[in-house]
N, C-alpha and C positions, 0 to 999 in steps of 0.2 A: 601544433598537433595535426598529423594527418588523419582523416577519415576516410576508412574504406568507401566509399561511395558520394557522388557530391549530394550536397543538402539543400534541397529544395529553401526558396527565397521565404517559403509560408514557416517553414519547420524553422526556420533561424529568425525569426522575426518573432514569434510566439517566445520563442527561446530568450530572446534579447530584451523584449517588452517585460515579460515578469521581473527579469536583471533587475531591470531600471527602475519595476516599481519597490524590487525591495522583496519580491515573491518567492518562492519556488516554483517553478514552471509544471504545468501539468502532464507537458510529454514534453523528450527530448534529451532528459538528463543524460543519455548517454555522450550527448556531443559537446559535456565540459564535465565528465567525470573524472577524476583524477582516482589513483593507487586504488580502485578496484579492479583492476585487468586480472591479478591473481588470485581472484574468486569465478571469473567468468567460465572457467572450463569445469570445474564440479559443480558450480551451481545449472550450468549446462545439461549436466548430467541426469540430476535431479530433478530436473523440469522433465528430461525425456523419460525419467522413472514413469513421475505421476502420468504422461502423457501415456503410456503404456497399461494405466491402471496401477500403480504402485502407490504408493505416499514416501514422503519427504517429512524432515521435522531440522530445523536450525531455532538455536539463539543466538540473536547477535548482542553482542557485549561491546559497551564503550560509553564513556563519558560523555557529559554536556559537551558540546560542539565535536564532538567525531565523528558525526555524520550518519547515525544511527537510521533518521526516518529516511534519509537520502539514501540511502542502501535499499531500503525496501523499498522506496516510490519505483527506485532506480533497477529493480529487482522486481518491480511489480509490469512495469514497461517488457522486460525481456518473456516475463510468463504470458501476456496477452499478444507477443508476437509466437508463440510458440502454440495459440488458441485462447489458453486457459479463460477462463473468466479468472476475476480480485476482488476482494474487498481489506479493505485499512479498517482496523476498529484501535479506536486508542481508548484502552484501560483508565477507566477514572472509577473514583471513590465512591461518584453520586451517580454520577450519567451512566457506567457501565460498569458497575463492578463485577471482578473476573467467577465470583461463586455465585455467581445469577448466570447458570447458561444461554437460560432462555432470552434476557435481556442482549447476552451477545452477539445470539445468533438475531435477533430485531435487527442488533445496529449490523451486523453482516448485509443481511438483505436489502437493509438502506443505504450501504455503499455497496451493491452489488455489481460490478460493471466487465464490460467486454469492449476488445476492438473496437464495435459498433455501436454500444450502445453506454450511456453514461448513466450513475445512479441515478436511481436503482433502476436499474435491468430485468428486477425479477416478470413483470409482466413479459417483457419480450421475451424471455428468454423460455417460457410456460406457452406462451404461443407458438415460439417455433417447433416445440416440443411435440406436441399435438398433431402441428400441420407435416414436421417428422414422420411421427405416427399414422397420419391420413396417408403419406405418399407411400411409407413402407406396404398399408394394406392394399393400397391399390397396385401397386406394382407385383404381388404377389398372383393378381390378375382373378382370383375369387370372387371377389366384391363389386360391384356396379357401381359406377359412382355417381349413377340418377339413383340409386336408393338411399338414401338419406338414412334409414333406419337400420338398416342389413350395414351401411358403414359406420353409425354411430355404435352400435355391439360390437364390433369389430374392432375398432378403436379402440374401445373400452376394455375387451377381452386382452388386444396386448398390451396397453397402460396397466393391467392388474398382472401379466406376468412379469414385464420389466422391472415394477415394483411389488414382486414378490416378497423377496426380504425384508421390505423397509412396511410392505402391510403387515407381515405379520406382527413386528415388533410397535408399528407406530402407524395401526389402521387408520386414524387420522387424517394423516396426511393422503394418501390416497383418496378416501374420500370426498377430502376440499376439492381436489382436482378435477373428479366427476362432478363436483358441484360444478364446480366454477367452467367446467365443457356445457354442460347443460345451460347454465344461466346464458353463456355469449349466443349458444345456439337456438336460446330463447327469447334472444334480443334483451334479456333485463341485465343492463350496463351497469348497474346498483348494484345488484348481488353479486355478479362477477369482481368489482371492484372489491367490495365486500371479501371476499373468499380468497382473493389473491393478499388482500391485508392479512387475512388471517391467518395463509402460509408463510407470511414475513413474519408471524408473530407479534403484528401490531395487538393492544388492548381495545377493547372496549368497541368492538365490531359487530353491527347490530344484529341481535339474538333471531331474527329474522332469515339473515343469511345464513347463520349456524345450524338453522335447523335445516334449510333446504338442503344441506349438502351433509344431515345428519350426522352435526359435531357440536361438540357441546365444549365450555368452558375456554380457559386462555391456555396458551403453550404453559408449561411448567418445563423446571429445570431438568428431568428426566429426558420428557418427550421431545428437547430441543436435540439431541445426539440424532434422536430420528429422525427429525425434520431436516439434521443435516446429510447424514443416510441417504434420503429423499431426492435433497436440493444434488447432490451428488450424481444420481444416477441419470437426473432430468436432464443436467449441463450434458451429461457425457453422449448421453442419445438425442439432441441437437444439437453435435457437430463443438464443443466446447469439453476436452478430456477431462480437464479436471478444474481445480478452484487451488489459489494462491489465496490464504489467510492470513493477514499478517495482526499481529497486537501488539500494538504499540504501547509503551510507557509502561510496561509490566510494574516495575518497580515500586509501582505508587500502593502496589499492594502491602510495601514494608510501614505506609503511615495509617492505615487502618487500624481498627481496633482488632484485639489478641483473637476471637473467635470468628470474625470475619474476616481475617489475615487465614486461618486454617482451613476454611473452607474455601477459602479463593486458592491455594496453592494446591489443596488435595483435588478441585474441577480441573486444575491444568496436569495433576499428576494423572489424571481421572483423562483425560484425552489425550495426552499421550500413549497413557496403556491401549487406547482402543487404535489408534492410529496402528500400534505394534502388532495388535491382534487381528489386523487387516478390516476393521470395518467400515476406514474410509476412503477405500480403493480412490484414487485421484485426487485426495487432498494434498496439500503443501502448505504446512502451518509454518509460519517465522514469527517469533515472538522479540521482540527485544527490553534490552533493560541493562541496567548500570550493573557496575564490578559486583556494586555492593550490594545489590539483590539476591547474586548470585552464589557471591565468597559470605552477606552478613547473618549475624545470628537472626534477623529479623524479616528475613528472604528465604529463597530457598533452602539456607540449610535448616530452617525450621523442622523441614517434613525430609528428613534422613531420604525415603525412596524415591521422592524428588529429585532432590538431591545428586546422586548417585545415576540418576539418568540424563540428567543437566551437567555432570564431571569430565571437565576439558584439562589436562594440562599445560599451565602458562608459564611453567621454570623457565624455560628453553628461552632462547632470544625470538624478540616476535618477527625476525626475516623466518623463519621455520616454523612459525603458526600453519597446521595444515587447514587447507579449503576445505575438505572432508568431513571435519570435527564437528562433535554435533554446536560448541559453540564457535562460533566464528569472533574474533577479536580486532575490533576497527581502533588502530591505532591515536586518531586523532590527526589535526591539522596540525605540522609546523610550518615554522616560515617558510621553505623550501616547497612544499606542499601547494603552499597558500600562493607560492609564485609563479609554482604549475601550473593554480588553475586561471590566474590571471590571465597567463599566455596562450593557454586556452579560448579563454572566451575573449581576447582581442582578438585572436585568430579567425575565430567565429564572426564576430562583429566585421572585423576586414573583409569578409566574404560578401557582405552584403555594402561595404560603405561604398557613399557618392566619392570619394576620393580615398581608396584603400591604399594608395603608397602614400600619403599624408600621413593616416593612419601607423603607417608599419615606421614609417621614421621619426614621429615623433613621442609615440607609446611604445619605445623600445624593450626589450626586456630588462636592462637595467631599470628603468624607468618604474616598471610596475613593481621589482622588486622594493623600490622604496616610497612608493603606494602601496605594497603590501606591510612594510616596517613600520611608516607612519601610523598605520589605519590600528595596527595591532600594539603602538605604543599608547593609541588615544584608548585604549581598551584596557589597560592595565597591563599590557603586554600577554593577554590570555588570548593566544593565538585560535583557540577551538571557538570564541563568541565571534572571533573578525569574517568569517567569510561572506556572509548576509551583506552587513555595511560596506566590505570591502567591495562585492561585485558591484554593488548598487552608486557606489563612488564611482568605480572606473569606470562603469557605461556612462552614466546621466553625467557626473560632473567632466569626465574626461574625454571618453571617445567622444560624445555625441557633439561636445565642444570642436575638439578636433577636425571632426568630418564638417562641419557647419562653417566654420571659422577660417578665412585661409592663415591670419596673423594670428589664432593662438595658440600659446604653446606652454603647455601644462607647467614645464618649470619656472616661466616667467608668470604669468598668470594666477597660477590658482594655488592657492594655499587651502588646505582639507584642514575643512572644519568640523567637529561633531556635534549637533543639538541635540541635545535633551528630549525633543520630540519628535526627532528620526529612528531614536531607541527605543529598544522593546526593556522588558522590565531587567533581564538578564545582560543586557548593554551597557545600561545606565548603571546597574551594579559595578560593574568592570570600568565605566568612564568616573566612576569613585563620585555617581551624582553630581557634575557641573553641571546644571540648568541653563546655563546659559552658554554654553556650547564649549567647547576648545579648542582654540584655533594652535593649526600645528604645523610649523617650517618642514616641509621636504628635504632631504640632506641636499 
């Protein structure tokens, strides 16, 4: 695979390291991404929507192994080069259920992150906000900026116009912020810390700081739309347009019980509408989830207007799936797929090995294709669970052999084994539980 631009030795090494341990890498996906290129020009699009103040809204659809979270991580990397700030919140039953907004918007601001800064980013991102705000009053050239007092009203007066909309609807949140100005500029690092938990919507933040910035009680599931109203407006006035939200694992809302399965799919029918209604100028939600959340009686088609705004159709052959749609349909790995991305990431690996034409002649592309065969016959032949195992073989047991080794050579040498305890639980389903590994000829 060619890349437009060469890859730094650090960005292919991060890349290559997670490989080997079996990971998903935290940047880089793009430099062993396979059959998404014909999503990159609308999802393009869409980034420059929100980046303009707009909103976006995608589902993506697809089974166990099609690569669903790897779309968004990978999808999450292209929003943070375009500014945005991101966060991943993955939908659970106990930890984050989807009809508790206020919980979502917690785990939001706990994985809140930017180019620059890694979760949670919410302080940094409140500071630069401010120091924003200091630089806009003073360049206005009214202000003195030996007066300390004549710049903190100043500051204050345009923090309360910027968040005009979001005071009126959710006075709250504007008020933490005054808190939490006053506290840094009063040197108490406690109630600033305090106050900044409070706009994450942590619990249990002591009633102390609450009062100083004169706010009472915990976020509720109401006031969390304002807070993200809020968090919205603050991103986009230090230099960050909009937020990339993605929710992962939607589907697990189909094994809850009957009236908190209702209420979890009317809060995501319930943000949508508001996304449509224009309230979260630079959001970009992507949620994902199975067929069967989507087409079963126990998912979305529960709630008919859901329903109805989640309606893709899939008759058509999936080469004419449009990028547009509001769901997106991720086909799944096959073995051609899977050989792609082998070629791929030797290519990658080559870039950086102590002997790269070793490498390129003895991990040939035949070669990986049956490294890719093998790996997905020890699997039950369920090509969507192999790509994990499969990269994590071909780096550690094969390339890294290769490059080290002047005499080895994969077909004579190494026969791919699977243990029991290099599988995750969904592996070892598919290796039909041999514990004790299985050892597998190479054609």
């Amino acid at each position: 695979m060619t890349h437009p631009a060469p890859v730094s030795a650090a960005r292919r090494r991060d890349v290559i390291d997670a490989l080997r341990r079996g990971t998903v890498p935290q940047a880089g996906l793009d430099l062993f991404a396979v059959g998404l290129g014909r999503f990159e020009g609308a999802l393009d699009e869409d980034l420059a929507t929100v980046t303009r103040g707009g909103a976006a809204f995608h589902a993506i659809r697809g089974d166990y192994g099609s690569g669903k979270t790897f779309f968004a991580r990978w999808l999450t990397e292209r929003a943070k080069r375009a500014g945005l700030a991101t966060a991943e919140v993955q939908i659970s039953e106990t930890e984050t259920p989807l009809h508790r907004l206020e919980t979502v918007y917690r785990r939001l601001t706990e994985r809140l992150s930017t180019a620059a800064h890694q979760p949670s980013a919410l302080r940094a991102i409140v500071d630069s906000w401010f120091y924003t705000l200091e630089e806009e009053v003073l360049d206005g050239g009214d202000t003195d900026e030996e007066d300390e007092v004549a710049l903190a009203e100043a500051v204050d007066a345009l923090m309360e116009l910027r968040l005009g909309d979001v005071a009126r609807s959710t006075p709250a949140f504007a008020a933490a912020l005054r808190g939490y100005r006053r506290a840094v500029a009063a040197g108490d690092g406690a109630t600033g810390e305090a106050l900044i938990a409070w706009l994450g919507g942590q619990k249990s933040v002591a009633a102390s700081a609450r009062r100083s910035a004169g706010v009472r009680g915990d976020l509720d599931h109401f006031a969390a739309l304002g807070f993200l109203q809020g968090l919205l407006t603050v991103l986009r006035d230090c230099g960050h347009p909009g937020l990339l939200l993605v929710l992962d694992e939607i589907e697990t809302l189909q094994r809850v019980r009957g009236d908190v399965r209702e209420r979890g799919l009317n809060a995501l029918r319930q943000l949508l509408d508001e996304i449509d209604a224009g309230r979260f100028p630079g959001l970009f939600l992507v949620i994902t989830g199975t067929p069967a959340f989507y087409d079963g009686q126990q998912g979305a088609q529960r709630l008919p207007p859901l329903s109805q705004r989640l309606a893709t159709d899939f008759t058509t052959d999936p080469r004419f799936d449009s990028p547009r749609a509001v769901q997106l349909r991720l086909p799944g790995f096959d073995l051609p797929r899977l050989g792609e991305l082998g070629r791929t990431v030797r290519d990658l690996y080559q870039g950086g090995a102590v002997h790269p034409d070793r490498v390129a002649a003895r991990v040939d592309d035949t070669y990986i294709g049956e490294l890719a065969t093998a790996v997905t016959g020890g699997l039950g032949g369920k090509v969507g669970v192999a790509p994990r195992v499969f990269l994590r073989k071909l780096v550690a047991d094969v390339l890294d052999r290769v490059d080290a080794f002047e005499d080895f050579d994969p077909r004579e040498h190494y026969a791919l084994t699977l243990a029991d305890s290099e599988l995750n639980r969904v592996e070892r389903n598919a290796a039909a539980g041999d514990a004790d590994g299985i050892a597998l000829e190479l054609p």
